[in-house]
N, C-alpha and C positions, 0 to 999 in steps of 0.2 A: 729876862731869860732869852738866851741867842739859840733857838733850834732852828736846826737848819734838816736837810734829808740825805745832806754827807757829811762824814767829818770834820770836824771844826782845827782840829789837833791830829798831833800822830800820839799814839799811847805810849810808843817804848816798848820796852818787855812788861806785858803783863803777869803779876803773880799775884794770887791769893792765898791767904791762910788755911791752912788747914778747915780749920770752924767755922770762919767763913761759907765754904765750897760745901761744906758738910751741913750747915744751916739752909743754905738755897737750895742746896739737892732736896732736903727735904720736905719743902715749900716747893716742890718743881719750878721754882724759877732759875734759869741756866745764865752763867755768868756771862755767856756773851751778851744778853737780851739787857743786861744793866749796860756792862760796856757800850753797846751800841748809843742808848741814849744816853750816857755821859760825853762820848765823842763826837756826839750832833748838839751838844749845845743843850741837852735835858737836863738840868740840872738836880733834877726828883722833886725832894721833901726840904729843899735847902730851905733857909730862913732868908728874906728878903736882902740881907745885907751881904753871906756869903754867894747868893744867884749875883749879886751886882758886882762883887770881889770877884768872881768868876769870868764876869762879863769884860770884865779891864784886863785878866791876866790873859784872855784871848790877845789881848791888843799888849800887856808889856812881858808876857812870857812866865809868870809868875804861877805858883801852885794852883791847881783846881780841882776843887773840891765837889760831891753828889751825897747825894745824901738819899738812900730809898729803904721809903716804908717795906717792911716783906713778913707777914704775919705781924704780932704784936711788938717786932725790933725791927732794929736799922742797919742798913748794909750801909759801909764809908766804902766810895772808892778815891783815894787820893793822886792825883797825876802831878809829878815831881815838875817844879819849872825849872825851865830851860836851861841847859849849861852854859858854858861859854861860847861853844860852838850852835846855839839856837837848836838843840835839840831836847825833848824832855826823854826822860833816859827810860823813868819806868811807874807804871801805872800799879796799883796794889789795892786788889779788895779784901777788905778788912771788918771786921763787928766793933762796934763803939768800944766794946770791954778792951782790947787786942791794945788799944792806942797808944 
């Protein structure tokens, strides 16, 4: 896991689900507090192999994946890899079920 105390990435346009935003509200955890430590290189609750898949697509551009515990479910935030022009377009938090 690469955390850092700034941004590792730009996000894009972030959007959430519905149920998502509806799920964290209710848990008072607020979607920027996940974003922030997904864009510092937090990875969450990833599994050893997605933190290390994570760790590479810093270096080739490719999808990044978090994964956080929040009550007895998981919040996914997925950040698109990079287009042609080395941009990721758009970050999306989402519930496992949503996928």
């Amino acid at each position: 896991m690469i955390k850092t105390n700034k941004p590792c990435f730009d996000l894009g346009q972030v959007v959430g689900t519905p149920a998502s935003i509806s799920f964290l509200t209710a848990h008072g955890v607020t979607p920027a507090s996940l974003l922030d430590r997904h864009a510092t290189g937090d990875w969450g609750d990833t599994d050893d192999d997605d933190s290390e898949a994570n760790d590479q697509s810093l270096e080739d551009g490719s999808r990044l994946f978090s994964v956080y515990n929040v009550g007895d479910e998981q919040v996914w935030i997925i950040t698109d890899a990079e287009n042609d022009e080395g941009n990721r377009e758009v970050t999306t938090i989402m519930l496992p079920s949503e996928y």
